[in-house]
C-alpha positions, -999 to +999 in steps of 0.1 A: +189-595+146+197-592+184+179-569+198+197-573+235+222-541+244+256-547+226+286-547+250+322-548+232+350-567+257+390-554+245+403-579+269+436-602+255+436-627+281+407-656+270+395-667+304+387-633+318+372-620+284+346-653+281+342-648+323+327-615+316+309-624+284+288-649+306+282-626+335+271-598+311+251-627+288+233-640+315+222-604+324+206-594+290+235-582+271+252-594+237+289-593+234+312-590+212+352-598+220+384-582+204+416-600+220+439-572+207+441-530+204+441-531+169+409-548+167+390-523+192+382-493+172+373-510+139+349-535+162+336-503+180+333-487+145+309-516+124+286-517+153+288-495+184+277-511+214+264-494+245+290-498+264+327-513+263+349-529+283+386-520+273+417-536+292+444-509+296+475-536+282+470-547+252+491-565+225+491-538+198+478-508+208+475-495+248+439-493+260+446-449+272+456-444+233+423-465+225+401-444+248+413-416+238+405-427+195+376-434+208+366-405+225+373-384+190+343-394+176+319-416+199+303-408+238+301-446+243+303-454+283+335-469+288+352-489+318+389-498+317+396-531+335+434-534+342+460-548+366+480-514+365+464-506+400+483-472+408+470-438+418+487-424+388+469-453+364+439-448+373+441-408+369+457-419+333+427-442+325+403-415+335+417-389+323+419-406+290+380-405+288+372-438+306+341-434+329+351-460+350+382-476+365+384-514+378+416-531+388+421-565+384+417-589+400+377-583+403+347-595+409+327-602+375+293-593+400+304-558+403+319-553+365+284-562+359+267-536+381+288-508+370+275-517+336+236-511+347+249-480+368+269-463+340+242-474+313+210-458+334+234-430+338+237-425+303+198-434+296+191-408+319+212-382+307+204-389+267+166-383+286+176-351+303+194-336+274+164-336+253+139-329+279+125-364+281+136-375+314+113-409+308+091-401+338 
């Protein structure tokens, strides 16, 4: 079994889901890759990764209606990578219960980083809530 942090990548276009899956490999992190909304929440069900990735168009299912499945029943960090660049998007993707907001095009480097940021956000905070801050 892998014991490296499971990402999940909801991205339908091939080249810029396996662009992030080596980024994220080559910085620790296993990945798994559903090309399509229906596939997200049962992937995100049989083994919940740490974080995921979640394009806001999808063929299927719309990455907001996604989010917000997802934020029924799991408190899994979650940035939505999308080419919708508006104002009024990115209010929509965050108001959906994404914790982050990229627009396409973008730099694979900084999807990356807001990864480690939002994941030793939510180390820390699992830490704080029980009074084990790690320290």
């Amino acid at each position: 079994m892998n014991d490296r942090p499971h990402i999940l990548i909801v991205e339908d276009e091939p080249k810029l889901a396996q662009l992030l899956v080596d980024y994220l490999q080559a910085d620790g992190y296993a990945c798994t890759v559903v090309r399509d909304g229906h596939g997200a929440i049962p992937a995100l069900r049989e083994r919940e990764p740490v974080l995921v990735v979640l394009d806001l168009m999808l063929p299927g299912r719309d990455g907001l209606s996604i989010c917000r499945e997802l934020r029924s029943f799991s408190t899994v960090p979650v940035i939505m990578v999308t080419a919708r660049i508006s104002e009024v998007d990115r209010l929509l993707g965050l108001d959906s219960g994404a914790d982050d907001y990229i627009c396409k095009p973008y730099s694979p480097r900084e999807v990356v980083a807001r990864v480690r940021a939002l994941l030793r956000r939510a180390r820390w905070e699992r830490g704080h809530d029980t009074g084990n801050a790690g320290r």
